[in-house]
N, C-alpha and C positions, 0 to 999 in steps of 0.2 A: 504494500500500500504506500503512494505515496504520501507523503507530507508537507503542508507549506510551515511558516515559522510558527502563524500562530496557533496550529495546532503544536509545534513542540511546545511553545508558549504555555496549553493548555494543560499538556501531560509535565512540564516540571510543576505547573501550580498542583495538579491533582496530587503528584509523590509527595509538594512539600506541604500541602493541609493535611496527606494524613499523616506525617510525622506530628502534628501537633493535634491528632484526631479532628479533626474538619473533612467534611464532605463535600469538596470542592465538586465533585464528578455529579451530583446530587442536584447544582443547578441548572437553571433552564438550557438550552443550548443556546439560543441570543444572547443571555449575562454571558456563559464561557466565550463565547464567541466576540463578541464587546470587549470585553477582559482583554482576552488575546490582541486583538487587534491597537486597544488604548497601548498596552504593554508595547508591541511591535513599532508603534508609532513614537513611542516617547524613545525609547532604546534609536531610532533613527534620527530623531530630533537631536537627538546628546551627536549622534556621528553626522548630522550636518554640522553643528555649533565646534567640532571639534578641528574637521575639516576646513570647515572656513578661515577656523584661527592657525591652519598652519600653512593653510594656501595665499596668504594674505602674506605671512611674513614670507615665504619663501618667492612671490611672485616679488618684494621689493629685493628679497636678495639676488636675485633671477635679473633683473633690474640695473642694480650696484655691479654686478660684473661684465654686463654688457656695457657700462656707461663706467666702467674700470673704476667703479668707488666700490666704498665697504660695504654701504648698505648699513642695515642696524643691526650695530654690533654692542647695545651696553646693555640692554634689561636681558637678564639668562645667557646663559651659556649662545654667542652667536646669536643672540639678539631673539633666540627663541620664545621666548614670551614679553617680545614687546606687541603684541597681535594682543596678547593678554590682557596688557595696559592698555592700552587703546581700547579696547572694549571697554573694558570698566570704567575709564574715562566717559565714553559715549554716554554708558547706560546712567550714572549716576549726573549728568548734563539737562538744564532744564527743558523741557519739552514747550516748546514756541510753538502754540498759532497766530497766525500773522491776524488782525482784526478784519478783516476784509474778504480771507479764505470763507471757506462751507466748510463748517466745523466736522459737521457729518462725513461729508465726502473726504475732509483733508485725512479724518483719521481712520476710515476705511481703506483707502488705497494703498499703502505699504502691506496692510494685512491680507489684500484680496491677491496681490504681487507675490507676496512669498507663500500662499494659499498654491499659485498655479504653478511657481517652481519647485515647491515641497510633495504636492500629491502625487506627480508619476511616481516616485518613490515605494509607495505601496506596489506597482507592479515590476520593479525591478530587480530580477533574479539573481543574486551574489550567486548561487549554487542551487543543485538539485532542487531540496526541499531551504533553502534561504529565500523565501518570498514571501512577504508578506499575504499576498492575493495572484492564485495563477489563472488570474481572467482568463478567458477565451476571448474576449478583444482586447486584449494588454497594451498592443498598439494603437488601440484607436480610444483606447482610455488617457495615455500619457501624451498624445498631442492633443486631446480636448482640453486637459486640466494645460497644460502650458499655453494654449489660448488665452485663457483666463490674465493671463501677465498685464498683453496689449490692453484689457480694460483697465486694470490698474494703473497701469500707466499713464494713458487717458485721463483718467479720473484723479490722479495727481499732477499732472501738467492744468487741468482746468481749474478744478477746485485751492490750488495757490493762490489763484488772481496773481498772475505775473507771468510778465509776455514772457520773460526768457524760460518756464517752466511750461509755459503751452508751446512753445516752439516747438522743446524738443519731447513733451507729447506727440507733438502731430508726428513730429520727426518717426518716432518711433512707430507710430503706428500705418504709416506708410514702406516704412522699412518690416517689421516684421509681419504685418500682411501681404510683402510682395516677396519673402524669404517662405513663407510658410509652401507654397505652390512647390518649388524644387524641392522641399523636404519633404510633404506627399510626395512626390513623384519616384523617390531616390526609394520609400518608406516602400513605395508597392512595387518596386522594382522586386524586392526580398522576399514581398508577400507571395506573389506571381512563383517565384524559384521556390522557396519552399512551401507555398498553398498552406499556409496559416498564420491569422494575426495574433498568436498564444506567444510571447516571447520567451518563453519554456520550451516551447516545440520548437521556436527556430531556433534556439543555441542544440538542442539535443539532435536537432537535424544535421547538426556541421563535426558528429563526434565520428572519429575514426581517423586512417592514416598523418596522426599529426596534424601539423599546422595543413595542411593542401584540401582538406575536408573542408576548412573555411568558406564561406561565403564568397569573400574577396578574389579566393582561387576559382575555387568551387564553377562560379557562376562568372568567369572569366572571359569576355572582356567587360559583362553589362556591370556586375555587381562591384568590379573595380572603379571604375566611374563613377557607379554610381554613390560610393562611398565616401569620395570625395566632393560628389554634388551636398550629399547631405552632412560633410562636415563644414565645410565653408558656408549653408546655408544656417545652420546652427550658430555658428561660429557669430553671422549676422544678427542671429534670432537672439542671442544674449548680451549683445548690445558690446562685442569686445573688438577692438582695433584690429583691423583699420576701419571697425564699420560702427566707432562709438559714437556718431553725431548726436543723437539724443541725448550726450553728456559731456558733449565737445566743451571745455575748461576754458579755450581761448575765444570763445563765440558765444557762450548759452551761460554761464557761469558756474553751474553744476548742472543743469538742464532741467528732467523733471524735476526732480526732487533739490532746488535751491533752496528753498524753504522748509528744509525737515529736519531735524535735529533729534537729538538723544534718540532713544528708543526709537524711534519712524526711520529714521536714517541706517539703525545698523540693521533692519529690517530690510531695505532696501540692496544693501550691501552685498547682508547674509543671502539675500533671491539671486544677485549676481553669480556667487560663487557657487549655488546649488545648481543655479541652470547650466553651468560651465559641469560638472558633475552629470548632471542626467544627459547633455548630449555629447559628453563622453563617454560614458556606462551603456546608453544606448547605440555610439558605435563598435564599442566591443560588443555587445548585444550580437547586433543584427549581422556586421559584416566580419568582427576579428573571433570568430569562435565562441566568444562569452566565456563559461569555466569551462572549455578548451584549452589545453597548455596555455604556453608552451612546457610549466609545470605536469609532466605525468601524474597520473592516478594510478596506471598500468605498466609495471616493465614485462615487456613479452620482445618475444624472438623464436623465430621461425616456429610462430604457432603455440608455443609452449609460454605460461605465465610464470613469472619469477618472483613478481612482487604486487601485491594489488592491496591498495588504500582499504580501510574500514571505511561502515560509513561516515563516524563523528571527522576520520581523517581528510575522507574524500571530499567531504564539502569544504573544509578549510582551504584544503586545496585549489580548488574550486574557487573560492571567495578570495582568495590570494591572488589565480591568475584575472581577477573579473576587475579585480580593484587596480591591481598594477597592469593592465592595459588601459583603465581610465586612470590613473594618475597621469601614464607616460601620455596621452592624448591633451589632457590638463597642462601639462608643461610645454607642450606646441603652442597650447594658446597664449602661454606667456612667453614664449617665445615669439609670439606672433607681434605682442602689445607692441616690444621693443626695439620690433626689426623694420616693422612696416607702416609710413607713414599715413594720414588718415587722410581718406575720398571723399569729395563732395557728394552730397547726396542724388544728384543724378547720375554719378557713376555708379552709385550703387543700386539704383533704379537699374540702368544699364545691365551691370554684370547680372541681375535676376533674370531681367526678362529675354534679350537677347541672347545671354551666354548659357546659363543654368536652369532654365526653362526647356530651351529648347534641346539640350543635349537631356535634359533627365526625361521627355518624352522619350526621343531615339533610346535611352537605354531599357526605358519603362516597355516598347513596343518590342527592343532584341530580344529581354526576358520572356517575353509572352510568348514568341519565338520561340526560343529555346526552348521551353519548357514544352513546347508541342512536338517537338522532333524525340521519338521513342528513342 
């Protein structure tokens, strides 16, 4: 049988009420089910918050040695917890509404924002049974909820009352409505090749001869293009250089969000750094294997098995190779911040519709293709 987390979720609650005699097993299946899922959800919560604070300091050191300085090197050992301070500075910062904003609107939109960066999370598979929810449309769940962003955003460029945070509201939501198309396109290029939107079934699709079972190889030449369609549409859709106009510093002044402070702001942040996350996670996902190596589960040789993972092992494993291909994806885009200078917005109009549009149809049609040749 298999297992998502929050059923393990379920059965370590059930072992540890009856070590204290409680009949955890004894409630409804909604409350365990509730239970699990709140549990799953908070445990993911603490590893967004963890993650942002090391992705934050490492993209300025990332930074510092492109631009041959130090970087912060005084709070912790290499400046490791100045991510730390800085937080706690933010959060403990008074929280400013401007008199003029929509009170309502100003202080819903950071939360409706990292709402739609936060949720795919629930369907994304570290391993096996590591998932919270193994939807049958997993993919057409995690770009619904990241939709959700663009209103947020919207709804904090207006409700400011300030042109330079409606700017680049609009900014953004011409840019990540006109990114979202190639990233469908690139999404059903995969769907097409392996004939399901479960992202369970497609990492389990790509398991065998090593890395060449991949996607990428696999579905060679569509599904390589197509990979790159849908990273650089991502790449757009979360608002990072060279396509950060919505937060352009020397044009907009902080953009949407000039206006938000303490807690609204690292709310804002914290969405940045998670959607850099989910469309990494979901191109290891779709097109580099998922918990595919390049870590073994299995030593075998000529037919005969030598060494094969339990299961508490296998899914570590698993969740090792799922994280360290979105890390290493995560560090492209800081590499990206630093390398490559930032395009006006018609260029980036451009490179959607002309360039990434029209190649993610052709590869969206080869797949279709392909998949009909027995």
């Amino acid at each position: 049988m298999t297992l998502n987390l929050v059923d393990i979720i379920n059965q370590v609650l059930e072992w540890a009420s009856g070590l204290v005699g409680l009949r955890y097993a004894a409630l409804p299946e909604l409350v365990r089910t509730a239970s699990g899922m709140l549990i799953a959800c908070a445990g993911l919560l603490g590893y967004v918050a963890v993650l942002a604070i090391f992705f934050i300091w490492a993209e300025r050191r990332v930074a510092g040695r492109i631009q041959s300085r130090q970087g912060p090197n005084r709070v912790g050992p290499q400046g490791i917890l100045q991510s730390l301070a800085d937080g706690i500075k933010l959060l403990i910062k008074e929280d400013i509404i401007p008199d003029t904003a929509h009170p309502l609107l100003f202080r819903l939109a950071p939360m409706l924002v990292f709402m739609g960066a936060f949720a795919p999370f629930v369907v994304l598979p570290f391993s096996e049974n590591l998932v919270v929810s193994n939807m049958s449309l997993g993919v057409y769940y995690a770009l619904s909820f990241a939709a959700l962003e663009v209103i947020g955003v919207i709804m904090a460029g207006w409700a400011s009352n300030n042109k330079w945070s409606l700017y680049g509201g609009m900014r953004l939501a011409a840019q990540m409505m006109s990114y979202e198309i190639p990233i469908g396109l690139s999404i059903l290029t995969i769907v097409v090749l392996t004939g399901s939107l479960n992202l369970s079934h497609i990492v389990s699709d790509q398991q065998g001869a090593w890395i060449f079972r991949w996607n990428i190889f696999r579905g060679f030449p569509w599904a390589f293009f197509a990979m790159f369609i849908f990273y650089i549409a991502g790449l757009a859709s979360s608002k990072r250089t060279p396509f950060d106009l919505p937060e352009a510093e020397s044009e907009l002044v902080a953009g949407y969000h000039t206006e938000y402070s303490g807690i609204r702001f690292v709310m804002f942040m914290l969405s940045e750094y998670t959607t850099m996350y989910v469309i990494s996670a979901l191109t290891a996902i779709l097109f580099l294997g998922g918990w595919h190596g390049p870590l073994p589960r299995t030593v075998a040789w000529d037919g005969q098995i030598y060494w094969q993972a339990g299961p508490v092992a296998g899914n570590l494993i698993g969740a090792a190779n799922v994280i360290g291909k979105t890390f290493f994806l995560m560090f492209v885009m800081l590499w990206f911040r630093w390398t490559f200078p930032r395009v006006r917005i018609d260029q980036i109009i451009y490179v959607c519709m002309k360039m990434l549009v029209p190649f993610g149809i052709v590869t969206l049609v080869g797949a279709a293709a392909w998949a009909l040749i027995p």
